[in-house]
N, C-alpha and C positions, 0 to 999 in steps of 0.2 A: 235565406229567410223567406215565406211562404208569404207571411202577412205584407203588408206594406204600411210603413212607419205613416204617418202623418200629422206628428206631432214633435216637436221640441221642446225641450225646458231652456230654464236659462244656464244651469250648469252645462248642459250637452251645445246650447249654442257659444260661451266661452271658449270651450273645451275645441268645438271647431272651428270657430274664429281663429285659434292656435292653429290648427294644423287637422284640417278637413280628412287625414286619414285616421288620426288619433279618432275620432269620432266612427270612423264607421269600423272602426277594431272594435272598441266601446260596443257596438252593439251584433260586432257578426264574430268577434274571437273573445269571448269571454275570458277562456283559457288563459289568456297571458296576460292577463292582468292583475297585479303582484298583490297579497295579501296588504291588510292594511296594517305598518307597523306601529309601533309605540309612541314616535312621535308625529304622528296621521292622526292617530286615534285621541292625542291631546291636542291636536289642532284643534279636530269636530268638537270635544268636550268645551275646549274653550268657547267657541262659537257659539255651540248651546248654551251655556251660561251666560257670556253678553248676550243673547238672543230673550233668555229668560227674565235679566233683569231688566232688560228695553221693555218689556210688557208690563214692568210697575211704573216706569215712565208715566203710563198713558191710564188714567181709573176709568172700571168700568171696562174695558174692553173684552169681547169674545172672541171664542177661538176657533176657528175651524179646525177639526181634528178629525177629517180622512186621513187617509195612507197616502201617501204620496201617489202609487198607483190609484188611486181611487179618482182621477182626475174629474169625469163628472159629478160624482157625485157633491165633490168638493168645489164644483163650478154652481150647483144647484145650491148647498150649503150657504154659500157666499151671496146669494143673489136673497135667500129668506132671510139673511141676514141685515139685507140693505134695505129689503123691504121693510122689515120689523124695524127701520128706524134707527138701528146702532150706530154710534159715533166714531168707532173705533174697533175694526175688525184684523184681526190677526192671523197672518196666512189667509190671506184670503186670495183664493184661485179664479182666475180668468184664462182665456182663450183665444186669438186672435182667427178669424175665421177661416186663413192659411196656415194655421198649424203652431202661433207660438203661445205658448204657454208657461203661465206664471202663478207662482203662490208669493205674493208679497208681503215682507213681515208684518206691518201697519198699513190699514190702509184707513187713513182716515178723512173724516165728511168735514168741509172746507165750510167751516159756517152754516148756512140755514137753507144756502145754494143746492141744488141735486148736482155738486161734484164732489171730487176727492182729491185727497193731498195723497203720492204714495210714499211712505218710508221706508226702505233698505235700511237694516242694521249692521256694520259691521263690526268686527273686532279690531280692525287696525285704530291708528292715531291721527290718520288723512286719507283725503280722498283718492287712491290710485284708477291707474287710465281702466283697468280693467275692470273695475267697479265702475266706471259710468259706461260702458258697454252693457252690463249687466242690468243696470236699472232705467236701461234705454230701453232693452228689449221688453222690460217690462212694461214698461209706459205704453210701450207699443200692443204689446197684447189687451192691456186693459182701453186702452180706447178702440182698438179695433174689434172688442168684445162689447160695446156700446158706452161703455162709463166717459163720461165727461170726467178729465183729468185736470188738473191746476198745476200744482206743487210734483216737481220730482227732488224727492232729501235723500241723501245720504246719512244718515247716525251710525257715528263712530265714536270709542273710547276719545276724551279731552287728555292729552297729555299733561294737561295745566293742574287737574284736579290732585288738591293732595286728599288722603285718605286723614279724617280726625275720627273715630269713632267706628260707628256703624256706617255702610258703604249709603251715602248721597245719593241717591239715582238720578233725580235732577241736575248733580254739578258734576255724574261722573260722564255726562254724554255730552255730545255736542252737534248739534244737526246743520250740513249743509244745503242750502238750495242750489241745485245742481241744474232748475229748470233750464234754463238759459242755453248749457251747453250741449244738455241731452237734445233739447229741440233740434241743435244744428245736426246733430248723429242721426236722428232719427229718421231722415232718408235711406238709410244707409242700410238699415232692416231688412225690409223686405227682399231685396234680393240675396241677403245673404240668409235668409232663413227659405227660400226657395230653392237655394245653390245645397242648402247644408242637406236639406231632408232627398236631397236628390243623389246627394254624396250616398246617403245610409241607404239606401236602395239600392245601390248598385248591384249587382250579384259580385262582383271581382274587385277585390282590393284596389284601394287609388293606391299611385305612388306619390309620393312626396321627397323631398330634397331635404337633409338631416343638414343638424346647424344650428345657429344660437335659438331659433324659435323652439327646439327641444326642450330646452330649459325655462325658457321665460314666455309670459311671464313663471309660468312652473315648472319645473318638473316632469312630462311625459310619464303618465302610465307605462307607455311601453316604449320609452328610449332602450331597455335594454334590447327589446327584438328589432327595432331598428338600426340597431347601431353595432346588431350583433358581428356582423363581417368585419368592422374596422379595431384595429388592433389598439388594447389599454392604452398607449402613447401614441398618439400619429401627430400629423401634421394641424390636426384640428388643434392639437394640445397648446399651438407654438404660434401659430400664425393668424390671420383673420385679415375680414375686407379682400382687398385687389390681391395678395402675395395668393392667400390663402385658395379664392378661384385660379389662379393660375396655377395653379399646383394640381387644383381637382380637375378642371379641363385638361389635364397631361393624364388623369386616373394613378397620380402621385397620392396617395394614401401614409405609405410608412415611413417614417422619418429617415432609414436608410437609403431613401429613394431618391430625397431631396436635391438634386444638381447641387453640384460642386460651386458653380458658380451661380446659383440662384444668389439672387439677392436679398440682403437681412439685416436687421439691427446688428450690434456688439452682441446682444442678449440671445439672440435667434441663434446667432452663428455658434454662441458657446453651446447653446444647448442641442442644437444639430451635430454639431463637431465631437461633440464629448460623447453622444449616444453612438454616434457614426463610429467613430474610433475608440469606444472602452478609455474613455481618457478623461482623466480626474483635473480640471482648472483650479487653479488658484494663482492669487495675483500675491505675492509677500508683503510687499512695502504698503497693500491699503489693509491688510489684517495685521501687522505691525500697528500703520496706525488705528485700527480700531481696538487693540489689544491695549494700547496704552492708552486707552480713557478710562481702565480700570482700576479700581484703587481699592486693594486690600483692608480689612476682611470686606470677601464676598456674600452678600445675601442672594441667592438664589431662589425666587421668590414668584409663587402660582396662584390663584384665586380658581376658586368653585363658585359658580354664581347660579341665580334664579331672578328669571324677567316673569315675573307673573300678570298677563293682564289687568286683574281685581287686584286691587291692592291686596296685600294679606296682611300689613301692619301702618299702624299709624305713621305719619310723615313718612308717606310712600307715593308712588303717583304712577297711574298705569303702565306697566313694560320695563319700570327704574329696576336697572339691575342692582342686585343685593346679592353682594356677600357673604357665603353661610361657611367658606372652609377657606384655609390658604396651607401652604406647606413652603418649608424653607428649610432651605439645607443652607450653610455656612460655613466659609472659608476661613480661617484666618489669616494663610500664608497660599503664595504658589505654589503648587504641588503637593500644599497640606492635605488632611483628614480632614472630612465631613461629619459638622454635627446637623444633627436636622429637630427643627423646630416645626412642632402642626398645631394646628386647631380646626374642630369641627364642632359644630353649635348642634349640640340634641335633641336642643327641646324644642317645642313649639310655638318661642315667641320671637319676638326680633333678632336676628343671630349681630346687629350691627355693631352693639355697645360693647359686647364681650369680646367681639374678633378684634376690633378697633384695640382694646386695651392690651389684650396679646400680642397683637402686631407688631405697635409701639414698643414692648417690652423687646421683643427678639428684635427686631432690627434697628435697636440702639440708635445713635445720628452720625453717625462716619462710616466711609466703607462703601460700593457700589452696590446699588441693589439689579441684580439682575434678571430678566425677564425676559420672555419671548412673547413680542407683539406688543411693544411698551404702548400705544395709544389705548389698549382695554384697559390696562393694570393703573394707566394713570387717570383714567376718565372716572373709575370706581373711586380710587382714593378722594379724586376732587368729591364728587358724590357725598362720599362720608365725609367731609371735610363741611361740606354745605351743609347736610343735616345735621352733623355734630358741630357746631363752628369753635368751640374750647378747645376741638383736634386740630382746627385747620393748618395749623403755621405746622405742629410737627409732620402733619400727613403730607403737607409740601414738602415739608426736608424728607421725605419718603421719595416723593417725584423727579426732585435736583438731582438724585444720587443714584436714577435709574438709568443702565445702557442696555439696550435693545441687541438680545444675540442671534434677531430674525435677522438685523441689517447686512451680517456680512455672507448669510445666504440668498436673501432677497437679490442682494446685489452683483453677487454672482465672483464676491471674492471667493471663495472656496466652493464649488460647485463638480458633484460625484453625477453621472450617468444616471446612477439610480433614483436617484431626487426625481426624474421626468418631468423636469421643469417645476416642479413645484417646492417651496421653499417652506411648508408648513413641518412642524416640530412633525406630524405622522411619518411623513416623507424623507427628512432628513436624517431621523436617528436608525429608521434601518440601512440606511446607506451608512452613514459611518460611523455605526455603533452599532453593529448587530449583534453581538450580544445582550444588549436590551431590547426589550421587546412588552407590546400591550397584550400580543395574540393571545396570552391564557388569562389575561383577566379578564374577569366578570362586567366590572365597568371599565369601557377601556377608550371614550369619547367627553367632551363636557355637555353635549345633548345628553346622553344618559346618565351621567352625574346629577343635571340638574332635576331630569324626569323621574328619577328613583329618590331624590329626596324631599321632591314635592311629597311626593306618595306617604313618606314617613311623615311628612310634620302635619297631612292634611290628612292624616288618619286610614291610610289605604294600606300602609304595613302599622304590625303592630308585633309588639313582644319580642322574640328569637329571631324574627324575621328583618323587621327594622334594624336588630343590633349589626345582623349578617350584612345587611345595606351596607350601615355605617361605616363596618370594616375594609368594604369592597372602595368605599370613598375616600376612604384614607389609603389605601392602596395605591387607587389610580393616583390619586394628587403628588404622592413621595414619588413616584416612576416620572410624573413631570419634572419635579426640579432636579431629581437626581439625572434625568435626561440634560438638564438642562448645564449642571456641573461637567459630565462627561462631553458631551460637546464642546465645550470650551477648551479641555483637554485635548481634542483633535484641534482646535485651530492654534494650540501653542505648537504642539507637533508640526503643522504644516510652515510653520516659519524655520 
């Protein structure tokens, strides 16, 4: 790089606070940094919509509308803004005179005082650590760019708020005063925005040490180039803390490598063992007992859901998951035939009332309802159970009669090599069901389940296109429960 950086924002100072190489990839390998997918691009969307509606919050307010690269001119913008008096300025850009640099959502004039209150908008429902990093740095550019500072807020979506009507903008936010905590971080600045812009200058890649900061608090841009030498399953997959360094200080990387006699949980050893040796565990007598909490006819039973930020319907409340589809296939006898029961809501109003009534209908009140990952299938039911309360007693006899068929994979009663430790329905059914399979369907996750039928009921497909959705949803849903039937089938076999 020719130029020399001398600037940060607050995204690239996050970004390196994570992981100071991550940041100087970001600006000297462009290349590898992964296209933005579907659900990236709903993140940002959402973001700009809370961001949109926080500006009806506040009347009256102006916007500064440079580009983002436009950083002077948007530092000039800002400043005729303050001059002229406004109470309430939006994006508005400052500059610390070591380099960091902010557009702050709100920035608004603290009484009749020459200070400011700053407000960060986010989209979540609380304040996380990495959000008051973020609006430290800001605080920090805008007083070191001369403004007398008061108030550092946080505004986030109120979990509290139900939706009646037209969306409330006043009762849908909720503003924290974060001053307090940021004051004590805000030492903490300067040298890391000194250390970061020095990082980005370097001519030669930093190294970095791969590990849980990969993921969290995000995701890495480019976890895949850094992680590209260690094999899909390794020791990262199984271990952590003290086992996990003693393993990498040996340059023990792949699960085969593991000592014989290293030391490990039950859980470790099975899944070391089992990878090591091609060797299928199962314990009899605790899949016996969990085979007989079942009580004929079987419901086998799956939920499609949508957390939508903005409410989309009345007695809804920011992120509450809703129910738009379920699929259930049903037993009546051991080693009987499968009938399969579905519903998907079409249109575009509440899907709650209708699926609720379908429900009820197919899974009658006797008989085990089964399901993988019983704590989401039961949290929804109560859900509907609270906003419909005339449901609630049968939606409980829904919940009494549910048994969980993650438990005797989680727990490692029947547990296949190929699972690689992990115990989710993806995982497990091509280990010992391969002949079912998601690879050729079109929707073959409940992220893109839920993201393709926002798209239909919020008007983004329409016509031939939407029906083609619908069908891809009812697809994916029947390959859960019927996954969900076949499995059970392997764990009578294994007794």
């Amino acid at each position: 790089m020719s130029n020399k950086i001398n600037r940060i924002s607050k995204s690239q100072y996050l970004k390196g606070l994570q992981c100071p190489k991550a940041l100087w990839l970001f600006w000297h390998r462009r290349d590898l940094k992964p296209e933005i997918d579907e659900y990236t691009q709903y993140v940002f969307d959402v973001g700009h919509e809370v961001g949109r509606l926080a500006t009806e919050f506040f009347e009256g307010g102006i916007e500064i509308t440079e580009p983002y690269n436009q950083i002077d001119k948007a530092i000039d913008s800002t400043q005729k803004a303050v001059k002229g008096g406004e109470k309430y300025i939006f994006e508005a850009t400052a500059c610390s005179d070591d380099g960091a640099y902010s557009r702050i959502d709100i920035l608004e004039k603290d009484g009749q005082a020459d200070a400011w209150n700053l407000i960060e908008v986010k989209s979540s429902t609380s304040v996380k650590d990495y959000q008051l990093d973020d609006i430290t740095l800001q605080r920090y550019a805008f007083i070191h760019a001369g403004y007398t500072v008061n108030k550092s807020i946080l505004m986030h979506l109120d979990r509290a708020y139900v939706r009646s009507g037209p969306i409330q903008v006043k009762k849908l936010f909720k503003l924290e005063n974060c001053t307090d905590i940021v004051a004590m971080k805000i030492g903490e600045v300067k040298g890391h925005v000194g250390h970061l812009i020095k990082t980005i200058n370097e001519s030669r890649e930093p190294s970095a040490e791969i590990g849980s900061r990969c993921k969290t608090p995000f995701e890495c841009d480019y976890f895949s180039y850094c992680w590209q030498g260690i094999p899909e399953y390794s020791v990262y997959n199984i271990f952590f803390g003290k086992k996990l360094n003693a393993l990498l200080e040996k340059n023990i990387i792949d699960v085969t490598d593991v000592p014989d006699n290293f030391e490990t949980t039950d859980r470790q050893f099975i899944e070391v063992d089992a990878y090591k040796n091609k060797k299928v565990y199962k314990e009899v007598k605790k899949l016996k007992k969990f085979l007989d909490t079942l009580s004929y006819p079987l419901y086998f039973l799956d939920y499609e859901t949508i957390s939508p930020a903005i409410p989309l319907f009345d007695n809804t409340s920011p992120y509450q998951t809703i129910p738009f589809q379920f699929s259930l296939h049903i037993q009546e006898k051991r080693g009987g035939g499968l009938k399969h029961e579905q519903f998907l809501h079409t249109g575009n109003d509440d899907p709650r009332p209708y699926l609720i009534t379908k429900l009820l209908e197919a899974c009658r009140t006797k008989g085990s309802v089964v399901v993988y990952n019983q704590p989401f299938e039961e949290e929804i039911n109560r859900g509907l159970g609270f906003s419909y309360p005339e449901y609630k007693e049968r939606l409980e006899n829904i919940n009494e009669r549910m048994v969980d068929l993650l438990t005797p994979f989680s727990k490692r009663y029947l547990y296949h090599p190929e699972m690689k430790g992990s115990a989710s329905l993806k995982s497990v059914l091509p280990a010992l069901v391969p002949d079912l399979s998601y690879d050729d369907l079109a929707i073959d996750d409940g992220m893109t389940a839920s993201l393709q039928y926002l798209k239909c009921i919020q008007g983004t497909f329409t016509g031939q296109e939407k029906e083609t959705i619908f069908f891809h949803l009812r697809e994916y849903c029947h390959l859960d429960t019927l996954a969900e039937a076949r499995l059970l089938e392997v764990l009578y076999k294994a007794i």
